[in-house]
C-alpha positions as CSV (number, residue, x, y, z in Angstrom):
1,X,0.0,0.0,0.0
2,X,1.6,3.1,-1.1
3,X,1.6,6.1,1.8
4,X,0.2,9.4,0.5
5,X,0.2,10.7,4.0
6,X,3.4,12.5,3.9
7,X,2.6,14.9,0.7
8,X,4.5,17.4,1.9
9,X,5.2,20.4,-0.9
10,X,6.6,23.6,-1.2
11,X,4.6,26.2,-1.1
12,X,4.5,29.1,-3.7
13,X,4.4,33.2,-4.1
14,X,1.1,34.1,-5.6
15,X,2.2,37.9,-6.7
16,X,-1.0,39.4,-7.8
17,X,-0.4,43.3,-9.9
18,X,-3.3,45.7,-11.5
19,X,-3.7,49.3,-12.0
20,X,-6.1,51.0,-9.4
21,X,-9.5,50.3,-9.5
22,X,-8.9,46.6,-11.5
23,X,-10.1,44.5,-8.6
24,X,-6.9,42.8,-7.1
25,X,-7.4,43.4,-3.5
26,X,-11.0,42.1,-3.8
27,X,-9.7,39.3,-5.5
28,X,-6.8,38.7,-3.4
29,X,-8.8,39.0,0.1
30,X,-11.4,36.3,-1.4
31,X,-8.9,33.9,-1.9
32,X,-7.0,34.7,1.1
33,X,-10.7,34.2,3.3
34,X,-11.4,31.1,1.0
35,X,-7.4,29.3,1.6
36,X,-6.4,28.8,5.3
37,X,-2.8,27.9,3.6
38,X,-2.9,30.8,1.8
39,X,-1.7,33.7,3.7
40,X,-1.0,37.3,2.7
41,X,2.1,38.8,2.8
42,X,3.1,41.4,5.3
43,X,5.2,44.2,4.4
44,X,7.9,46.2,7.1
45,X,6.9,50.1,7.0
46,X,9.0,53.1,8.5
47,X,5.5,54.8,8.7
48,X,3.4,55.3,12.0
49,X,1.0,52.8,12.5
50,X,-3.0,54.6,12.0
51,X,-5.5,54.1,14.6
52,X,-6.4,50.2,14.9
53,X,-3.4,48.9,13.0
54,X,-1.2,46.2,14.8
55,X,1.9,45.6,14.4
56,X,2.9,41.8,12.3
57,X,-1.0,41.9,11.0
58,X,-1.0,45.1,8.9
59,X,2.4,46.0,8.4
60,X,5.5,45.0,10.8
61,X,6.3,48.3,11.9
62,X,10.2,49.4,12.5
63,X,11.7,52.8,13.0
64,X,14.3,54.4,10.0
65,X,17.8,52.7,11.4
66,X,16.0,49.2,11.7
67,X,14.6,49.5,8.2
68,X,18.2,50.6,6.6
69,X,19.8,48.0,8.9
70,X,17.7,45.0,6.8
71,X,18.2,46.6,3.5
72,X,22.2,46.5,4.5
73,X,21.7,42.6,5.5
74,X,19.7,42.1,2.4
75,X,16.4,40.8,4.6
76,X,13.9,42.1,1.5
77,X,12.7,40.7,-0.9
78,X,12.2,43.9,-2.2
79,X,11.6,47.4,-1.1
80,X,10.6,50.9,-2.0
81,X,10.6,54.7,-1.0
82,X,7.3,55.4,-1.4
83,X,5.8,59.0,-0.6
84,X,8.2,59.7,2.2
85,X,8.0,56.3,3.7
86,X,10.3,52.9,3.1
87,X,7.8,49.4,2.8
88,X,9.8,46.2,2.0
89,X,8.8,42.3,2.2
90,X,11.1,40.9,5.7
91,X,12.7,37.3,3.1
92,X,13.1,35.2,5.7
93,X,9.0,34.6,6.9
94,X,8.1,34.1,3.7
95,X,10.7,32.1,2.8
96,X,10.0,29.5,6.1
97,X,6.0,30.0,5.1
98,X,7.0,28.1,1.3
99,X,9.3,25.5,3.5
100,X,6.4,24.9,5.4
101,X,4.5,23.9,2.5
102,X,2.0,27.1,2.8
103,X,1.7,29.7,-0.1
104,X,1.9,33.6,0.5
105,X,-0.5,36.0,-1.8
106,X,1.4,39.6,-2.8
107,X,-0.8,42.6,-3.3
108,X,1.6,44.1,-5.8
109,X,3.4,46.5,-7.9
110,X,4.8,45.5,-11.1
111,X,7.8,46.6,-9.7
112,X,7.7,45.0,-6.9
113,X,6.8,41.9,-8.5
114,X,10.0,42.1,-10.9
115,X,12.3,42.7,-7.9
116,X,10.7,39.2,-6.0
117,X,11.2,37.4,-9.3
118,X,14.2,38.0,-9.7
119,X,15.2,36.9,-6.3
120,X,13.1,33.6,-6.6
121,X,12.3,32.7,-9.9
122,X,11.8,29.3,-9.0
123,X,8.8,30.0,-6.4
124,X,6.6,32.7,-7.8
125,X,3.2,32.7,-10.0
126,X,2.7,36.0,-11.6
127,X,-1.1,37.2,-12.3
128,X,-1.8,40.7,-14.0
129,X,-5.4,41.9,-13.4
130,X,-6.7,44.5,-15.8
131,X,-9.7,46.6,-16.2
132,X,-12.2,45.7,-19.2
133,X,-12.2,49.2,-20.7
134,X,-10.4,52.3,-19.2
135,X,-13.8,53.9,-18.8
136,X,-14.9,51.3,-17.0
137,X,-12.0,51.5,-14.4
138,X,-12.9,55.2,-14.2
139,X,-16.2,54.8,-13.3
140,X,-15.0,52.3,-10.4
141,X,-12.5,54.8,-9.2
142,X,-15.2,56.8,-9.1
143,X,-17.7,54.7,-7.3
144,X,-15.6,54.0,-4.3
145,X,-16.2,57.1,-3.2
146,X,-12.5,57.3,-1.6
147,X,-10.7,59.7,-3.3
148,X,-10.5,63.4,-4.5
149,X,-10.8,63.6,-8.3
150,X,-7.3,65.1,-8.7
151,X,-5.9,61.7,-7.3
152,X,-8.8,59.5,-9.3
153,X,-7.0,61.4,-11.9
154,X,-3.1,60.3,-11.0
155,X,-4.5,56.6,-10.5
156,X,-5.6,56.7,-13.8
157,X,-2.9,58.7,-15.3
158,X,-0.3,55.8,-13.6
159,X,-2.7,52.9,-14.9
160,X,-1.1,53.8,-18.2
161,X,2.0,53.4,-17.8
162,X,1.4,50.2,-15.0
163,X,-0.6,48.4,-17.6
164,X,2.4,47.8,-20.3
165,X,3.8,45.5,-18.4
166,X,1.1,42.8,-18.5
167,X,3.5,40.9,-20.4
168,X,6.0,40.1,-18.0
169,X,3.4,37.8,-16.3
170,X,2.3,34.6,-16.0
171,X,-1.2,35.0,-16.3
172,X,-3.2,38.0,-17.4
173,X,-7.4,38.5,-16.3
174,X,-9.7,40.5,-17.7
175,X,-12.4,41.4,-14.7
176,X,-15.2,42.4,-16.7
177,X,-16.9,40.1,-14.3
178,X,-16.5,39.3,-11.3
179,X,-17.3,35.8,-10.4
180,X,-16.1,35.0,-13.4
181,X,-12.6,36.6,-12.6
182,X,-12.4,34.9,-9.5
183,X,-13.0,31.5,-10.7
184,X,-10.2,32.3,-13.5
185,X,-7.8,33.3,-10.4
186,X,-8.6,30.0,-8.3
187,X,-8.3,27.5,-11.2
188,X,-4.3,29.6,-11.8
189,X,-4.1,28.8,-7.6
190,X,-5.0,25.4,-7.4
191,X,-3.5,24.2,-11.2
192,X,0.3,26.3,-9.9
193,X,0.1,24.1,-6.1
194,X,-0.1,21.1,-8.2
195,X,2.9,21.6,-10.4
196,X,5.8,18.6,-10.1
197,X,8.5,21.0,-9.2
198,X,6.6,22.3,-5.7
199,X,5.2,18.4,-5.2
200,X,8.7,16.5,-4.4
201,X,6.5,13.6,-2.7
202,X,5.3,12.4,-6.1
203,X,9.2,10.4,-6.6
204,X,9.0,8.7,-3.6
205,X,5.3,7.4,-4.1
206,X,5.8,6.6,-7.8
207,X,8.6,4.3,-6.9
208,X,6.4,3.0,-3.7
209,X,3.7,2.1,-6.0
210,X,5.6,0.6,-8.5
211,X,7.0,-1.7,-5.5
212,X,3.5,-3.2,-5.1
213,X,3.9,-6.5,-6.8
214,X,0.4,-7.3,-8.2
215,X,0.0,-11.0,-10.3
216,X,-0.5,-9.1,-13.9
217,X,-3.8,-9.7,-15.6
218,X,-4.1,-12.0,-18.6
């Protein structure tokens, strides 16, 4: 009897990119909620936490020195000023979370996506969201209701240039539905967990069930 208790795998980096207003966080938190070894990533900030943030569940949250201090021991997997602040992915959690055999999902920047590739080509699955129409991501910047119009405007003026670089991924989804979208991004999940390379259990129970010795049929 061959032993299929032991499947342990590695996990993977599920890096998930789209312009503003796409859909990725939606998508991303619904798979997160729907995947209890699916776990998103948390990023190290220099920023001040805001009221009812908590430090390792939102952001891990280190002072200037510490942050340089990690970037000097090369602890990111990548990292980024961004509008006065410093945000970086800590390498070694997510690194033990894979060994582990558990997957981590990236809310991401294309470039921030490019810089994890490159440091782990071998582990990552790259999905690009976009937008049906740009009119249509428009009116959905719009209808959040969050934002001024002069920085609906920047959003969409960045989608532009964010949007190119669908082709340095993996996968690429249209979310001109949603339902529809997220069964597109589950079937990428579940198909990329299965792939030999992540599943090194498979060699030892191909060789156990080829050790069964079974009279052959006539």
């Amino acid at each position: 009897m061959t032993d299929l208790a032991n499947r342990r795998r590695r996990g993977l980096m599920l890096l998930i990119s789209s312009p503003s207003g796409a859909g990725k966080t939606s998508l991303s938190r619904q798979l997160v909620a729907d995947h209890p070894d699916l776990a998103l990533s948390v990023s190290a900030t220099t920023r001040a936490p805001r009221p009812g943030e908590h430090d390792g569940r939102e952001y891990h949250f280190v002072d200037r020195d510490r942050f340089d201090a990690m970037v000097a021991a090369d602890e990111f997997l990548e990292w980024a000023h961004v509008h006065e602040h410093r945000y970086g992915t800590p390498r070694a959690p997510v690194m033990a979370t894979l060994a582990e055999g558990r997957d981590v999902l990236f809310d991401i920047d294309w470039q921030g996506a490019e810089a994890i590739s490159r440091q782990a080509p071998g582990d990552v699955v790259r999905v690009f969201i976009l937008p049906p129409s740009m009119s249509e991501l428009s009116r959905r910047l719009h209808a959040r209701a969050q934002d001024h119009e002069d920085v609906i405007q920047r959003r969409l003026g960045r989608a532009y240039d964010e949007i190119p670089h669908w082709q340095s991924y993996d996968y690429v989804i249209v979310n001109d539905d949603y339902d529809r979208a997220y069964a597109e991004l589950l079937h990428i999940y579940q198909a990329e967990r299965l792939r030999q390379a992540r599943n090194p259990w498979v060699a030892g129970f191909v060789d156990a069930l080829l050790d069964e010795k079974l009279e052959r049929p006539r």
